[in-house]
VODREN-984282 format. One record per residue (C-alpha): x, y, z; residue in one letter; chain; residue number from 1. Coordinates in steps of 0.05 Angstrom, whole numbers, plus 5000, padded with zeros to 4 digits. Example, Ala and Ser with C-alpha at 12.3 -4.5 7.8 and 13.67 -1.06 7.14 Angstrom:
<atoms>
@u=5246&v=4910&w=5156&rest=A&kette=A&nr=1
@u=5273&v=4979&w=5143&rest=S&kette=A&nr=2
</atoms>
This chain:
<atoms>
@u=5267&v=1490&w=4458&rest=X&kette=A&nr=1
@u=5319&v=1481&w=4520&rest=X&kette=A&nr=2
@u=5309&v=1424&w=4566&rest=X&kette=A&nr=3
@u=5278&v=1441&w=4631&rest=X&kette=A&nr=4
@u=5300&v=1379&w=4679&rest=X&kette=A&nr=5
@u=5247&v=1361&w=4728&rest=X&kette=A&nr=6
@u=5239&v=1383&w=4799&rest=X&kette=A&nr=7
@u=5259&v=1341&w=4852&rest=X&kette=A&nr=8
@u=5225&v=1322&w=4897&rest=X&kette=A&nr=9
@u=5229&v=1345&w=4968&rest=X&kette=A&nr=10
@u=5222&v=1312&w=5037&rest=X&kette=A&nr=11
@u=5180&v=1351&w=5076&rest=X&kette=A&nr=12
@u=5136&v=1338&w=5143&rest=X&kette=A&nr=13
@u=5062&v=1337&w=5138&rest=X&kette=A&nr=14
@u=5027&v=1355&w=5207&rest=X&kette=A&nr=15
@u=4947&v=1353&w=5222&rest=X&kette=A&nr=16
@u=4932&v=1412&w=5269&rest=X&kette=A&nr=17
@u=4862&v=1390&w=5276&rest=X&kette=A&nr=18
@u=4883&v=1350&w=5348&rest=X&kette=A&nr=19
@u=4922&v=1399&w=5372&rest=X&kette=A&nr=20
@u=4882&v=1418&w=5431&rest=X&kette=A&nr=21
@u=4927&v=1484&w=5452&rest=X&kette=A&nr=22
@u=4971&v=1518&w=5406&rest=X&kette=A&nr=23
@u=5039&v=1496&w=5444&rest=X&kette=A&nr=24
@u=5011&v=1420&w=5438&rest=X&kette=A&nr=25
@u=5048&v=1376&w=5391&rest=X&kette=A&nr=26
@u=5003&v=1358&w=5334&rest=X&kette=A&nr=27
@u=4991&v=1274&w=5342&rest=X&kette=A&nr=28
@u=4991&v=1265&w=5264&rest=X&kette=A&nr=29
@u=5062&v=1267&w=5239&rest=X&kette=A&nr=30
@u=5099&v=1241&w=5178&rest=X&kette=A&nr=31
@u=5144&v=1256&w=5128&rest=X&kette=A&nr=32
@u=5133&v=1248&w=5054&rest=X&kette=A&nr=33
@u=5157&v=1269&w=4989&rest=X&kette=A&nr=34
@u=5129&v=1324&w=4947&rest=X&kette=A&nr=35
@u=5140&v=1348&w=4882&rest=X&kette=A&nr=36
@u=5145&v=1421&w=4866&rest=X&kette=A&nr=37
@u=5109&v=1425&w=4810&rest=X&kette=A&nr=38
@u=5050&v=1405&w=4841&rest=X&kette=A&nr=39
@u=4990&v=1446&w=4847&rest=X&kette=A&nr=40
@u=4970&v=1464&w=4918&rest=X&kette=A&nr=41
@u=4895&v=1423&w=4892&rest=X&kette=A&nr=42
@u=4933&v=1368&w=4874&rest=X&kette=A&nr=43
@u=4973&v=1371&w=4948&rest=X&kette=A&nr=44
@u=4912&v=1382&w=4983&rest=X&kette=A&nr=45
@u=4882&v=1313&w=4948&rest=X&kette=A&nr=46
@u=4948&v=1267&w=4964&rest=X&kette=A&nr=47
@u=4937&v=1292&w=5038&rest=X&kette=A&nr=48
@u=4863&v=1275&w=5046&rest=X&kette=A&nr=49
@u=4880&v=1200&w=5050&rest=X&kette=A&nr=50
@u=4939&v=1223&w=5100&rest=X&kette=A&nr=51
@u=4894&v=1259&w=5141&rest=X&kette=A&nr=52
@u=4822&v=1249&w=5128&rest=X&kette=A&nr=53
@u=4807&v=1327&w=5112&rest=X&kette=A&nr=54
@u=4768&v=1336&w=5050&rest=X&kette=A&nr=55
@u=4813&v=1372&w=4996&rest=X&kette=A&nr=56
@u=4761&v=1431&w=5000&rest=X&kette=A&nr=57
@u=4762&v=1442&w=5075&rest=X&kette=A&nr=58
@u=4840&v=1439&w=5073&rest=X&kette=A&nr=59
@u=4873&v=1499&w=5097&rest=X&kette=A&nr=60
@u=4961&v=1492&w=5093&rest=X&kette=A&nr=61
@u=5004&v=1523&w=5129&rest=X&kette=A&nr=62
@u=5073&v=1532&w=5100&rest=X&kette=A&nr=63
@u=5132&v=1535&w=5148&rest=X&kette=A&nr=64
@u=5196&v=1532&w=5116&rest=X&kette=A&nr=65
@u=5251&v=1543&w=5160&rest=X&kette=A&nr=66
@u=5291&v=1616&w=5157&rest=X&kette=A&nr=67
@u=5219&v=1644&w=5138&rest=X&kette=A&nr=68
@u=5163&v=1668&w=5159&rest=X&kette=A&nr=69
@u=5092&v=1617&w=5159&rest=X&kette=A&nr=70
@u=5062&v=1633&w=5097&rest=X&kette=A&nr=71
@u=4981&v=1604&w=5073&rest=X&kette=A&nr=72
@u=4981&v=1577&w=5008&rest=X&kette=A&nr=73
@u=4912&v=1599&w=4987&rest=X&kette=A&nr=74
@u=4917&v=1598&w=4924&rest=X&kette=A&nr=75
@u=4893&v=1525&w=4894&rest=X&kette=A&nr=76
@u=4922&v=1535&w=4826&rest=X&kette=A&nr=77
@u=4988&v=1546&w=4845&rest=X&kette=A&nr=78
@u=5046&v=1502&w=4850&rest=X&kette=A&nr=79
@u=5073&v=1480&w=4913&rest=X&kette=A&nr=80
@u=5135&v=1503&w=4898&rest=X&kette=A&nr=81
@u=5126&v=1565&w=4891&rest=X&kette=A&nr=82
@u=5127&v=1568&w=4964&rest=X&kette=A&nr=83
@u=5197&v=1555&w=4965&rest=X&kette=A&nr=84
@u=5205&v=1492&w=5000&rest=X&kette=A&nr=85
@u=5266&v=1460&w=5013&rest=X&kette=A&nr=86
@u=5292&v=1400&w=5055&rest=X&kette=A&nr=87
@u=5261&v=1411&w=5138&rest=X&kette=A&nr=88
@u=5200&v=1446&w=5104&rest=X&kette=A&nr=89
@u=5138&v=1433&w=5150&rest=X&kette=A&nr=90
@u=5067&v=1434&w=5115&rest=X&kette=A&nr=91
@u=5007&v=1439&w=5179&rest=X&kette=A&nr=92
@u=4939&v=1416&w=5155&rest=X&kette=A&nr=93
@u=4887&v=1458&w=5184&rest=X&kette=A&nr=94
@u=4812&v=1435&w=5184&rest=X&kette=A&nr=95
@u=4769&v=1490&w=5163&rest=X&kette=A&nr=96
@u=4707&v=1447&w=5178&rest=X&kette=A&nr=97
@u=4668&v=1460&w=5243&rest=X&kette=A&nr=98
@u=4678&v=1423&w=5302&rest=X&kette=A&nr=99
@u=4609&v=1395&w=5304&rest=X&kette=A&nr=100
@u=4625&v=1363&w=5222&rest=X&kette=A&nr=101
@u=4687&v=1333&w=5239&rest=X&kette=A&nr=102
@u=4684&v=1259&w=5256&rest=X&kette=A&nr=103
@u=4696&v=1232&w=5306&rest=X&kette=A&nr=104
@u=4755&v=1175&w=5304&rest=X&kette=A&nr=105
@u=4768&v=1164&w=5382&rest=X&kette=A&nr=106
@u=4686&v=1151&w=5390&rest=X&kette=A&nr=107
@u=4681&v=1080&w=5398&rest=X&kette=A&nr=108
@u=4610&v=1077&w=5422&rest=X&kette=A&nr=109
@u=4569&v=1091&w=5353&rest=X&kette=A&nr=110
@u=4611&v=1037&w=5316&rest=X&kette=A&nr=111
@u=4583&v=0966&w=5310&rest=X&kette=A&nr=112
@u=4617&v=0908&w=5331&rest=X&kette=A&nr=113
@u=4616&v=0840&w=5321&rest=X&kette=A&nr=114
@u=4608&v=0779&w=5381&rest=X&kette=A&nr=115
@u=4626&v=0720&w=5374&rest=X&kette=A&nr=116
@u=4562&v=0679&w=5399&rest=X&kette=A&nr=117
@u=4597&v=0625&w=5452&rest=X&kette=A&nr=118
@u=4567&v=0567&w=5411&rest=X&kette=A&nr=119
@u=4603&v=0587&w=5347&rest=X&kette=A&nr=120
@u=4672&v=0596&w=5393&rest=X&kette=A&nr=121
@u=4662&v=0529&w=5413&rest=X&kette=A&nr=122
@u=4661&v=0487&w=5355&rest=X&kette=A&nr=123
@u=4719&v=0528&w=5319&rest=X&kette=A&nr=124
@u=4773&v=0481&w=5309&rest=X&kette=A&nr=125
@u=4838&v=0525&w=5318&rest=X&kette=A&nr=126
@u=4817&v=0565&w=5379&rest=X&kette=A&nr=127
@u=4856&v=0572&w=5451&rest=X&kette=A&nr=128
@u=4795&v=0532&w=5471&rest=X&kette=A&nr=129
@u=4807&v=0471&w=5425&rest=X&kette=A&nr=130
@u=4874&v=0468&w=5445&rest=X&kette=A&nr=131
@u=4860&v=0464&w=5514&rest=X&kette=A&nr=132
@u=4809&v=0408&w=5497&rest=X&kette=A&nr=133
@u=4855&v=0371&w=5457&rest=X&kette=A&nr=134
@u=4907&v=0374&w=5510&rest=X&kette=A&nr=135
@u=4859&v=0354&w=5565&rest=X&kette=A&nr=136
@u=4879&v=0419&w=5606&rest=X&kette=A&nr=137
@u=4853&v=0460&w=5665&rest=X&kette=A&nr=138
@u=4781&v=0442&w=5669&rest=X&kette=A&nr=139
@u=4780&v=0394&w=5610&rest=X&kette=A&nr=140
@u=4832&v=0348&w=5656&rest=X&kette=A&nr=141
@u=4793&v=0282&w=5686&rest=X&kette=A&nr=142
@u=4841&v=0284&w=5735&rest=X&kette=A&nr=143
@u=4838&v=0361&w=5752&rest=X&kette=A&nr=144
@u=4806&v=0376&w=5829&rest=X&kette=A&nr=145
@u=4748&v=0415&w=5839&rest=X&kette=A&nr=146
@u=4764&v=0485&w=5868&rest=X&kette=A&nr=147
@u=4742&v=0471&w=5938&rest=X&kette=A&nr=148
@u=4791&v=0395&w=5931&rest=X&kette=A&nr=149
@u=4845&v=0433&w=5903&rest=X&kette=A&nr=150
@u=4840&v=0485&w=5958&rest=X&kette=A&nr=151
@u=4832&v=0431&w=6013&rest=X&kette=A&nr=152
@u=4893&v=0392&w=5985&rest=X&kette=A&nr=153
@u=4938&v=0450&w=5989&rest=X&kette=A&nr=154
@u=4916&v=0463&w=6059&rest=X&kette=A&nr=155
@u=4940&v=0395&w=6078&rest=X&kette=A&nr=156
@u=4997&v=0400&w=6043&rest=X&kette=A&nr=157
@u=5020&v=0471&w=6080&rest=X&kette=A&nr=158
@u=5003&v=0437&w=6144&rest=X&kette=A&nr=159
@u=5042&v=0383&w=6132&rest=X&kette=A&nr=160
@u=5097&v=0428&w=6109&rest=X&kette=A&nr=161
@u=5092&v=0468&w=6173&rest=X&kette=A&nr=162
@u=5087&v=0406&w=6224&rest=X&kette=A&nr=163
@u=5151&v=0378&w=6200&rest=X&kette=A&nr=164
@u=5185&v=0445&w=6210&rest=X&kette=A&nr=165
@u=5159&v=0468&w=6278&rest=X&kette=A&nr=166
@u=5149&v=0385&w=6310&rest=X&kette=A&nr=167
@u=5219&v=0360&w=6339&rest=X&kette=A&nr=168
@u=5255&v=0344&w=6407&rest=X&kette=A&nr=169
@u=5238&v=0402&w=6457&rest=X&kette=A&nr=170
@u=5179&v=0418&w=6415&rest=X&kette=A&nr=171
@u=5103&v=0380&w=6413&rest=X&kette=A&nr=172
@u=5040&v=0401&w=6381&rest=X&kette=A&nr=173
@u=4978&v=0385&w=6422&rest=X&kette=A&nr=174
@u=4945&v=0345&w=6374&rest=X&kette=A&nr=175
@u=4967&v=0309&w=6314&rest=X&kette=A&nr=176
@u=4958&v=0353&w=6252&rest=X&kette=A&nr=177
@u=4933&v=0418&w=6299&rest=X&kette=A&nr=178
@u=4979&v=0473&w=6285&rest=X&kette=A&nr=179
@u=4977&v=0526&w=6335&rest=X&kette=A&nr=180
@u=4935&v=0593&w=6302&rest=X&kette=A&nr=181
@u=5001&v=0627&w=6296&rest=X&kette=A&nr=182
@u=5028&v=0576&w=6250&rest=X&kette=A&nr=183
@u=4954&v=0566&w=6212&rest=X&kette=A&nr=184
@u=4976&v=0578&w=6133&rest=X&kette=A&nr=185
@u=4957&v=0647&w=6101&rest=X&kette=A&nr=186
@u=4918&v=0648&w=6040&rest=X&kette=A&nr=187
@u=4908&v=0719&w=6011&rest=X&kette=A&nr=188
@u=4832&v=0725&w=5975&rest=X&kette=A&nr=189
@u=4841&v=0769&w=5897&rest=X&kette=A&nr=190
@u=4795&v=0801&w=5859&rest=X&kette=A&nr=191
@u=4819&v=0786&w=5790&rest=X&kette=A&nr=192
@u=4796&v=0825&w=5725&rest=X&kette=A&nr=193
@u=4770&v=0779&w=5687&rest=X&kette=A&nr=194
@u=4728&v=0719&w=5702&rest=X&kette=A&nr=195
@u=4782&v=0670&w=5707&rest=X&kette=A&nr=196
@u=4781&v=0655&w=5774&rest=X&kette=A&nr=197
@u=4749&v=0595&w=5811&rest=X&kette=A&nr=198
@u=4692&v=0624&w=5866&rest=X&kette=A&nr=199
@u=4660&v=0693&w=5885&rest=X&kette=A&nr=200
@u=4698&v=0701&w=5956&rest=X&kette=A&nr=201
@u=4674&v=0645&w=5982&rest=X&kette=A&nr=202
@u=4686&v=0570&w=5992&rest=X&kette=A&nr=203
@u=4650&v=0514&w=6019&rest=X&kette=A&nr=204
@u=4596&v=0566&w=6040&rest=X&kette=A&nr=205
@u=4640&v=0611&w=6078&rest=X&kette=A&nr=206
@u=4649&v=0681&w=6047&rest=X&kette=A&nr=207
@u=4721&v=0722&w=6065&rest=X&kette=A&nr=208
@u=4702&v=0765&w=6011&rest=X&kette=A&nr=209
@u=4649&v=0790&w=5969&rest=X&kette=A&nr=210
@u=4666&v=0793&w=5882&rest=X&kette=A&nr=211
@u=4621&v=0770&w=5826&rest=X&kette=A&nr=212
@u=4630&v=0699&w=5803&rest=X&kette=A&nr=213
@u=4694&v=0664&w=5773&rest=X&kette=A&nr=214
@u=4726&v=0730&w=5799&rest=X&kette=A&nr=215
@u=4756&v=0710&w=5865&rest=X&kette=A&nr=216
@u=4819&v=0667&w=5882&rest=X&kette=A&nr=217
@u=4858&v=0641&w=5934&rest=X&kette=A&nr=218
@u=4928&v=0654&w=5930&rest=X&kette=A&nr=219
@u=4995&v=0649&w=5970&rest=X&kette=A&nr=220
@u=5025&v=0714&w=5997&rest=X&kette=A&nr=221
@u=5089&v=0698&w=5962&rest=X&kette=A&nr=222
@u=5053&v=0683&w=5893&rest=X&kette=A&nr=223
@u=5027&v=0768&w=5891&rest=X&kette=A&nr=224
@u=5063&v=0821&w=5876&rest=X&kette=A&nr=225
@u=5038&v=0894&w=5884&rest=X&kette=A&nr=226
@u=5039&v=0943&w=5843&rest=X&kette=A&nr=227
@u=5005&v=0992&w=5798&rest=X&kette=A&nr=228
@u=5007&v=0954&w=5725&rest=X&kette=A&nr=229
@u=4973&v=0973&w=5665&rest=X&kette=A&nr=230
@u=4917&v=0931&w=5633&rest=X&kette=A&nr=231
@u=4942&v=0880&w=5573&rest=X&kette=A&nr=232
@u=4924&v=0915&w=5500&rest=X&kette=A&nr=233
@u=4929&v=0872&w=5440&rest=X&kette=A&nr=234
@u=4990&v=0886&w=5419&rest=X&kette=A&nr=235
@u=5016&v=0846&w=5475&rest=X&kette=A&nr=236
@u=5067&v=0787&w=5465&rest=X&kette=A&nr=237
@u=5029&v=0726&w=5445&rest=X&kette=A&nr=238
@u=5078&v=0680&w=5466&rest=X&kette=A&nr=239
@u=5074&v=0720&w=5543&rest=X&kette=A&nr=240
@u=5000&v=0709&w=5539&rest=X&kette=A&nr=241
@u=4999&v=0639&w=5524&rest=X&kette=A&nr=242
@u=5042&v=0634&w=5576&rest=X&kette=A&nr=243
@u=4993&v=0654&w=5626&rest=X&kette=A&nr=244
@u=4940&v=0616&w=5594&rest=X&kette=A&nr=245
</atoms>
């Protein structure tokens, strides 16, 4: 008996046509694997179910190996191969199942998720919150101001800024410590995203603004910058976000 060596394998693309929403659209699932010849299109169809997430049986593949026309290989019991792929070969998985069967992956809103209850956050040991505690920062400082102090304090401290820059020879303020309303410093109120902030609009009863609580803040026109940015995902650098934090 002569020896018959053993196919290579070949590199070929494996594409999921079930999110193509047009037939010009580029298919979302793309990847490149090796497959070996000899391999029944059954035995194809089963490797690609954990690819894809099509059951073997509702599996339709599309053949398209370049220089050649698409071809369907329909028949189960046949090898791969016989297809005649080579190296660029692209294999499109079609999902014969109806719409209505398919699930649903993007669907967030059936799938349960888990909250942490606040009391649990607070008494884990290695959390941003513990380290903020052990640190003694923002409002776990003794020494931090309140809102409304930290808001009067910088108030005074613009003022004072501003007197010793406008006061001189040729130049006298009416009062001590009375800037004229030109000169009174600028404070810009935010919105912010998330509940980080430090009052709803409003300070020492006077509102400038209306925005649910811990959403509002008080800010300098030089600290903003405009502009159309995206929200933060997870995959965001965790060094950046401590940062902030």
């Amino acid at each position: 008996m002569a020896f018959q060596p053993t196919p290579a394998d070949i590199s070929v693309l494996i594409t999921n046509a079930a999110f193509s929403r047009t037939a010009d659209s580029e298919p979302r699932f793309v990847t490149e694997r090796r497959v070996t010849p000899t391999w029944t299109v059954m035995q194809l169809k089963g490797k690609l179910e954990t690819m894809t997430g099509v059951p073997p049986g509702s599996q339709r593949l599309l053949v398209k190996v370049p220089g050649r026309s698409d071809q369907w290989a329909d028949d189960d019991d046949r090898a791969i191969g016989d297809w005649g792929l080579v190296k660029g070969t692209e294999i499109v998985v079609h999902d014969s199942r109806p719409q209505a069967m398919r699930p649903n992956f993007t669907d967030l809103s059936s799938v349960e998720k888990y909250e942490l209850p606040t009391e649990t956050y607070e008494s884990l040991p290695n959390s941003v919150l513990a380290w903020k505690k052990n640190l003694k920062l923002g409002r776990f400082d003794p020494n931090a101001l309140s809102p409304e102090e930290s808001l009067r304090h910088q108030v005074a401290k613009d003022k004072t800024e501003i007197v010793s820059r406008v006061s001189g020879p040729g130049r006298e303020l009416e009062k001590e410590g009375e800037l004229p309303v030109e000169l009174q410093p600028i404070w810009v109120g935010v919105e912010l995203d998330e509940p980080t902030g430090k009052n709803d609009g409003s300070v020492n009863g006077q509102r400038y603004f209306e925005c649910l609580e811990k959403r509002g803040a008080f800010v300098k026109p030089d600290k903003l910058e405009v502009g159309d940015f995206p929200p933060l995902g997870l995959d965001d650098d965790l060094d950046d976000l401590m940062e902030e934090i």
